[in-house]
C-alpha positions in Angstrom: 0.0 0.0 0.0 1.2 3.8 -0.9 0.9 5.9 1.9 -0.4 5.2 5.3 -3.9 4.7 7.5 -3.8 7.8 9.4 -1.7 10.4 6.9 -3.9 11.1 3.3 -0.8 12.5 1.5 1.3 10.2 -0.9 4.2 8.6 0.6 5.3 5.8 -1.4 7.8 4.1 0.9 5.5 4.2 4.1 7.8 2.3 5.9 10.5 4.6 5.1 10.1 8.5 5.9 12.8 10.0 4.3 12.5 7.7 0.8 9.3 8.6 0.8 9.9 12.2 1.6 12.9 11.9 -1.3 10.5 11.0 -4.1 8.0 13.6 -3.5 10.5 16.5 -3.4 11.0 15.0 -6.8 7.7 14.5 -7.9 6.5 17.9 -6.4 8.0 19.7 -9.2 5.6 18.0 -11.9 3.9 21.1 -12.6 7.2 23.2 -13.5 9.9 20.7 -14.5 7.7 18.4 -16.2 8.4 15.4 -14.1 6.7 12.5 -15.1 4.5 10.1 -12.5 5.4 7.0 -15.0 9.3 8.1 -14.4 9.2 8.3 -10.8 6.8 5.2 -10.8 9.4 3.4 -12.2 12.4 3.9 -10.4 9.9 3.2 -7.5 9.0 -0.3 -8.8 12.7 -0.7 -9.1 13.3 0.0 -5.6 10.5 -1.9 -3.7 12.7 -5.0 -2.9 15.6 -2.3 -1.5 14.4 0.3 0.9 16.7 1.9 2.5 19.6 0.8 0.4 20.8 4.1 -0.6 23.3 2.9 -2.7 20.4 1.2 -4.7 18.1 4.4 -4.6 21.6 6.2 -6.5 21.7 3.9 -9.0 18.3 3.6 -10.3 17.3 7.6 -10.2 20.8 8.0 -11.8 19.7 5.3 -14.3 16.3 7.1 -15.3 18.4 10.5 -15.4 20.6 8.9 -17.8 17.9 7.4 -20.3 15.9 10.5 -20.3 19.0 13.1 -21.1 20.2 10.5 -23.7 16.4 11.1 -25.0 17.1 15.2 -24.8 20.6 14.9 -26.8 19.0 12.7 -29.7 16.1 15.2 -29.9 18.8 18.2 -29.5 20.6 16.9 -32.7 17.4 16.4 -35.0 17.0 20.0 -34.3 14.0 19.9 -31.5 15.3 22.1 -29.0 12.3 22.7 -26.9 11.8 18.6 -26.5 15.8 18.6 -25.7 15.0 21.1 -22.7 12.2 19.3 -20.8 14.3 16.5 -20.7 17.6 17.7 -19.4 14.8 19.6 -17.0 13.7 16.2 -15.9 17.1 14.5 -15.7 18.2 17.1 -13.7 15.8 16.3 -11.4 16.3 12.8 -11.5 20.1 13.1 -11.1 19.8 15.3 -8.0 17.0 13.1 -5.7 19.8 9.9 -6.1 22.8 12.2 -5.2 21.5 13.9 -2.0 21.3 10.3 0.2 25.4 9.5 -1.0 27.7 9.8 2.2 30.7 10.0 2.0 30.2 11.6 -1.7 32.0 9.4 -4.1 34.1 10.6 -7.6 31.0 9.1 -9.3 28.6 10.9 -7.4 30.3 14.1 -7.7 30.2 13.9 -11.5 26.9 12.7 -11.9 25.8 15.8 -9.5 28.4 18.1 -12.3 26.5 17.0 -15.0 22.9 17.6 -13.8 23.9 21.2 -13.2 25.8 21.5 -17.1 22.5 20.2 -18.5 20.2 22.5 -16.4 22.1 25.3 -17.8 21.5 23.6 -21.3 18.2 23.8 -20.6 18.0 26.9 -19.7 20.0 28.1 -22.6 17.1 27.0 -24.7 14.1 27.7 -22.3 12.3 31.4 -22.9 9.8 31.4 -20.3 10.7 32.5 -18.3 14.5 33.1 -19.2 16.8 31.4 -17.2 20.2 33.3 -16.3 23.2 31.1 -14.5 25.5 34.2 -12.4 28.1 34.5 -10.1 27.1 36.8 -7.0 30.5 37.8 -5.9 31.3 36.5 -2.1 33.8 37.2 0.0 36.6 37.0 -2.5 35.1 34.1 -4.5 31.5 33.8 -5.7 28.3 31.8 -5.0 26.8 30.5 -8.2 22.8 31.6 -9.1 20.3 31.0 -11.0 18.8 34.8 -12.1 14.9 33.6 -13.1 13.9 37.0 -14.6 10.0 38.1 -14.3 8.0 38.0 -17.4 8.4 41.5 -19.3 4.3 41.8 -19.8 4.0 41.7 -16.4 6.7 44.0 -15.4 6.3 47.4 -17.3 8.5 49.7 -17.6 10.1 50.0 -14.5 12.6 48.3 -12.5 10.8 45.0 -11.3 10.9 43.6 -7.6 13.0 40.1 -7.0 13.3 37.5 -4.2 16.5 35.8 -3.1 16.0 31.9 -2.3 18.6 30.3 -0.6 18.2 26.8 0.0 17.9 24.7 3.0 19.8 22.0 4.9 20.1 19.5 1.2 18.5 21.0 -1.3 20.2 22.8 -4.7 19.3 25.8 -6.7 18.2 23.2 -9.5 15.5 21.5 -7.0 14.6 24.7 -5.5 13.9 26.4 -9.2 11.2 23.1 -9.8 9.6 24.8 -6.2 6.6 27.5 -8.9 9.4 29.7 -9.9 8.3 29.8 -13.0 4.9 31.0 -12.0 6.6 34.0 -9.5 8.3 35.1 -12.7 5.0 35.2 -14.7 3.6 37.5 -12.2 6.1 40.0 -12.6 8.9 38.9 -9.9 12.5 38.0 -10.5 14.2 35.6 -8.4 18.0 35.1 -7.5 17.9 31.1 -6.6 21.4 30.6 -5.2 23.9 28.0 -3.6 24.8 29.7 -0.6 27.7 27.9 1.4 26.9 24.4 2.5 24.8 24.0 -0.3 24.9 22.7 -4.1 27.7 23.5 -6.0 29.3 25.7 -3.0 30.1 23.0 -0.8 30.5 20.3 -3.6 33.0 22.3 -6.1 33.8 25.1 -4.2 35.4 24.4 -0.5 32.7 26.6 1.3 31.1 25.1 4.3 27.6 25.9 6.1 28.1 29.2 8.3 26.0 30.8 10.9 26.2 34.5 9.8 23.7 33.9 6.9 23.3 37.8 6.5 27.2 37.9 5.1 26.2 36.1 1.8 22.4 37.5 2.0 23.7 41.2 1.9 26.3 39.9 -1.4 23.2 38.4 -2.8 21.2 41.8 -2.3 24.0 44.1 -3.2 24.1 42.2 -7.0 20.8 42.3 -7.6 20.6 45.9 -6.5 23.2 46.5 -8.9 21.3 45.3 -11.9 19.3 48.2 -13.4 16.3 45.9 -13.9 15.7 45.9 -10.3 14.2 48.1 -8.0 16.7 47.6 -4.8 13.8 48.8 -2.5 11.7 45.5 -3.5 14.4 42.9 -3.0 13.2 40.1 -0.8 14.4 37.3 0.9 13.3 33.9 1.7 14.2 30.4 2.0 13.2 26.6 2.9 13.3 23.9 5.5 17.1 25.1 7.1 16.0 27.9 5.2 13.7 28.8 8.0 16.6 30.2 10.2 19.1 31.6 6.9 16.2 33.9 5.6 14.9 35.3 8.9 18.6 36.0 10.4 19.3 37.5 6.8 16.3 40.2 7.0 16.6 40.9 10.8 20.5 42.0 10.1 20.5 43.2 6.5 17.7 45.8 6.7 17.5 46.6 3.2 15.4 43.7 2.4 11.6 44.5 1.3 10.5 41.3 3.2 11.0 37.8 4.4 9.6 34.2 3.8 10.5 31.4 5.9 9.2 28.4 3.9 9.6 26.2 7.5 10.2 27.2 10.9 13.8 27.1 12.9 14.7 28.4 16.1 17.3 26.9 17.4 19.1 24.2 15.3 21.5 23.5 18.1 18.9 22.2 20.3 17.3 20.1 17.3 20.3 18.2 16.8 21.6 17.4 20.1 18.3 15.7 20.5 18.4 14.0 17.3 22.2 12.8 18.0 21.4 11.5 21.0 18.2 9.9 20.2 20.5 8.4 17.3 22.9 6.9 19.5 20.2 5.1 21.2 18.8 3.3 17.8 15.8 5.2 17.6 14.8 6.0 13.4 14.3 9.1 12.9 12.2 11.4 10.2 15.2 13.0 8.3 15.2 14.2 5.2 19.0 13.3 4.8 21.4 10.5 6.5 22.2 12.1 9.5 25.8 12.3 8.2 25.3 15.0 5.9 25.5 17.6 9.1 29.0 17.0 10.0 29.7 17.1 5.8 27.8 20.4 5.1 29.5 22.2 8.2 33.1 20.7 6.9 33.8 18.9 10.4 35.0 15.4 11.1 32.6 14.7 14.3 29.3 14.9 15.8 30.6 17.0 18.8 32.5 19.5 16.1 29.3 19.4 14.1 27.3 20.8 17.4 30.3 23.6 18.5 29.3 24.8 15.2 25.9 24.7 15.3 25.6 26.7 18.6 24.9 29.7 17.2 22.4 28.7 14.5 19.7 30.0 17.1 17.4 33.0 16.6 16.5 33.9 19.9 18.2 37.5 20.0 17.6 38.4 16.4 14.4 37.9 15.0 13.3 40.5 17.0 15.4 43.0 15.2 13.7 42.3 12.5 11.3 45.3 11.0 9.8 44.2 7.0 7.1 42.0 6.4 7.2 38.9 7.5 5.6 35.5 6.4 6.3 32.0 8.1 4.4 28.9 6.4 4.4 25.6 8.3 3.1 22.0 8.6 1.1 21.0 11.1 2.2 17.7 11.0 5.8 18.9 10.5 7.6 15.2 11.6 11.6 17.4 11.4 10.3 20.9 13.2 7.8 20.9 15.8 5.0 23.0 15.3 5.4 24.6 18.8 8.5 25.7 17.5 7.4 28.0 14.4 4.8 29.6 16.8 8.3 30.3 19.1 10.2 32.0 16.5 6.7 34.1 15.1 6.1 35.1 18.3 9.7 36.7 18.8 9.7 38.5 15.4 10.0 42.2 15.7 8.3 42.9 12.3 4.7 44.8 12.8 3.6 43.2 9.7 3.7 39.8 9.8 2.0 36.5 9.1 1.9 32.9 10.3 0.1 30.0 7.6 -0.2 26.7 9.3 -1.4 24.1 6.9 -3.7 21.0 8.2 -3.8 17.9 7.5 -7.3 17.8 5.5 -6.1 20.7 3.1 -2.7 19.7 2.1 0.4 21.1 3.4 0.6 19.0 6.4 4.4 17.7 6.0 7.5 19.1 6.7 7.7 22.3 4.2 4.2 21.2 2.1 6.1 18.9 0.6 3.2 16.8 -0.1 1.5 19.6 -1.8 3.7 22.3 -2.5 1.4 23.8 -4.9 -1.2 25.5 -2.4 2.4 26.4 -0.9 3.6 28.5 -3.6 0.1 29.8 -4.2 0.1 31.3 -1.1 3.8 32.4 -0.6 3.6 33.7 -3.9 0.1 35.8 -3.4 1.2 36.8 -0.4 4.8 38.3 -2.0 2.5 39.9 -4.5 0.6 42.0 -2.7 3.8 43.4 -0.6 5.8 44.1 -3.5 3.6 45.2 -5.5 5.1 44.0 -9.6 4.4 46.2 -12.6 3.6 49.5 -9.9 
C-alpha cells in the first residue's frame, strides 16, 4: 500500500520517511519541470525489494536521469530544441534526488551531480519562459553560483521589477529549489535570484565553502548584485528560503535591513537544540524522520565529528535576532511537521519584531501537512507567492 492509514498525503515508501519524503521532493515539481508520475513510478517499482539501500536508490534515479538526457541529446541533434530542454529539465531532477542520500560523496557521485547542473544550464540556454540566467554573486573573494529567473516583461512594465532571493535549505540545490513554482513568480512579474549559498549545491560540492551561521554575510552579497542590476528596484528585494532555510532567511532580514521582506518556507529556532536531541536519540537506535542520512551535518559544516558538528551549530539560534527584524514577514508551516515541531514555528513568530507579519499553518485535510508542504507544494507556492505579490507590488 502507498501511503499510510492515518496520513492522506502520498508517501510511497510508508515504511521509510525519508525515501518517501525523497521522491515527493522529486515529484513535487511536476507542474514546472515536467516530471513525469510513469518516471518516478518506475524507479519506485525498481526499488521496492531495497528500501533503505541508498546505494540502490543512487543507481536507479541515476539510471532514469541517464535514459531521459540520452532522450534530450538525440532530440537536440534532430534539431527539436524545446523537446531537448524538458528532458535535461527532468534528468536534472532525476540526477539530483539519487545524489543527496550518497555519504561519503564518491568521484561518481560528484560527476553525476556536475552533470545535472551543465545540463540544467542547457536547458536553460534554450528555455524562454521565463528566461533562465546562470550568475556569479560575488562572495567574500570568491563567488556563489545563481540562477537569475527573470519576471516575465508583460507583467513587469516599464520600470525596475521587484525580485526574491531563495537560498536553499539543509540538502537542497538551486536546480531543485527552481522546480519549487518559480516559473509561476516570474509570470507575475517577480524576479528571483535562486542561489547556492555555502553548505549548499555546487558551494560545498565544487567550491570548498562550508555551512556558516552569519547567513546575513552572503544575504547582503546576494542583495547588493541584484541591487546593482538596473532591472531591479533595490527597494523591492526580498528574501526567503526553505526547510534550514527557515533560520538563513529570517537572520538575513533581521541583520541586512534593506530587504523589502522575508519568507520562511519552514520554521527554525534553534538548530543546536534540534540536533543534540536528534544525535542523541540516534545513539540510542531510535529511526528518525530525516530528510538526509544524518551524516550529511557533519559534511555540510566541513567537520570530522558529531561533537565538532554541534560547536558549530551553537549559534544557529534565533532567539536574539528575529526580534530586530522590522519588513514583512511571512512564516508557512506543517502541522504535522515530523523534522520541526509546530510549537517551534509559533516560538520563533512570536519573537519576530516585524509589525507586519503573518503565520500560515497548513492542516492535514487541506494539504500542506508535512515538513515544508512537501506533499503539496502547490497550495504552498500559491500562497507564498500571493502573499509576495501584494507586498511588492510587480508592474507599480
Amino acid at each position: 500500500m502507498i501511503g499510510r492509514k492515518d496520513d492522506p498525503a502520498f508517501l510511497y515508501f510508508p515504511s521509510n520517511y525519508r525515501w518517501s519524503m525523497g521522491l515527493l521532493i522529486c515529484l513535487s515539481a511536476a507542474p514546472w519541470t515536467g516530471i513525469e508520475i510513469d518516471e518516478v513510478n518506475r524507479v519506485g517499482r525498481a526499488l521496492e525489494n531495497h528500501v533503505g539501500d541508498d546505494a540502490a536508490w543512487f543507481e536507479e534515479w541515476t539510471r532514469m536521469g541517464d535514459r531521459i538526457a540520452a532522450h534530450g541529446r538525440d532530440e537536440e541533434r534532430k534539431g527539436h530544441r524545446l523537446t531537448a530542454a524538458s528532458c535535461f529539465m527532468r534528468a536534472t531532477r532525476y540526477y539530483q534526488t539519487g545524489e543527496r542520500f550518497i555519504h561519503p560523496r564518491s568521484q561518481r557521485s560528484m560527476a553525476v551531480y556536475a552533470t545535472s547542473v551543465k545540463i540544467f544550464k542547457d536547458a536553460a540556454a534554450i528555455i524562454r519562459h521565463p528566461r533562465i540566467e546562470p550568475v556569479e554573486v560575488p562572495y567574500d573573494g570568491t563567488s556563489l553560483p545563481a540562477l537569475l529567473v527573470h519576471p516575465e516583461p508583460d507583467a513587469v512594465g516599464s520600470k525596475p521589477a521587484p525580485c526574491m532571493v531563495f537560498f536553499d535549505g539543509f540538502d537542497v540545490t538551486k536546480e531543485l529549489q527552481y522546480g519549487y513554482g518559480i516559473p509561476d513568480l516570474a509570470a507575475r512579474g517577480i524576479g528571483c535570484l535562486i542561489v547556492d549559498g555555502p553548505g549548499n549545491g555546487e558551494s560545498v560540492r565544487f567550491r570548498n565553502l562550508p555551512l556558516i551561521a552569519e547567513t546575513e554575510r552572503y544575504a547582503t552579497a546576494a542583495y547588493e548584485y541584484l541591487a546593482g542590476r538596473r532591472e531591479f528596484d533595490p527597494r523591492r528585494i526580498g528574501v526567503m528560503a526553505l526547510s534550514l532555510g527557515g533560520y538563513y532567511a529570517p537572520r538575513a532580514a533581521a541583520l541586512e535591513p534593506r530587504f523589502a521582506c522575508c519568507v520562511a518556507w519552514g520554521a527554525q529556532w534553534d538548530y543546536h537544540a534540534i540536533w543534540a536531541k536528534r544525535l542523541d536519540e540516534l545513539s540510542s537506535g531510535k529511526v528518525l524522520s530525516l530528510s538526509v542520512p544524518p551524516e550529511h551535518l557533519q559534511w555540510v559544516l566541513g567537520v570530522s565529528s558529531p561533537a565538532a558538528a554541534l560547536k558549530k551549530l551553537e549559534a544557529f539560534r534565533l532567539d536574539g535576532i528575529v526580534q530586530k527584524m522590522t519588513c514583512p514577514f511571512l512564516l508557512l508551516h506543517g502541522a504535522g511537521d515530523e523534522q520541526i515541531p509546530l510549537s517551534l514555528a509559533e516560538k520563533c513568530f512570536a519573537a519576530v519584531g516585524s509589525k507586519r507579519k503573518t503565520f500560515k499553518v497548513f492542516e492535514r485535510e487541506e494539504g500542506g501537512f508535512h515538513h515544508c508542504q512537501v506533499d503539496n507544494v502547490t497550495i504552498a507556492v500559491h500562497y507564498m507567492w500571493d502573499w509576495i505579490d501584494d507586498v511588492l507590488k510587480p508592474g507599480a
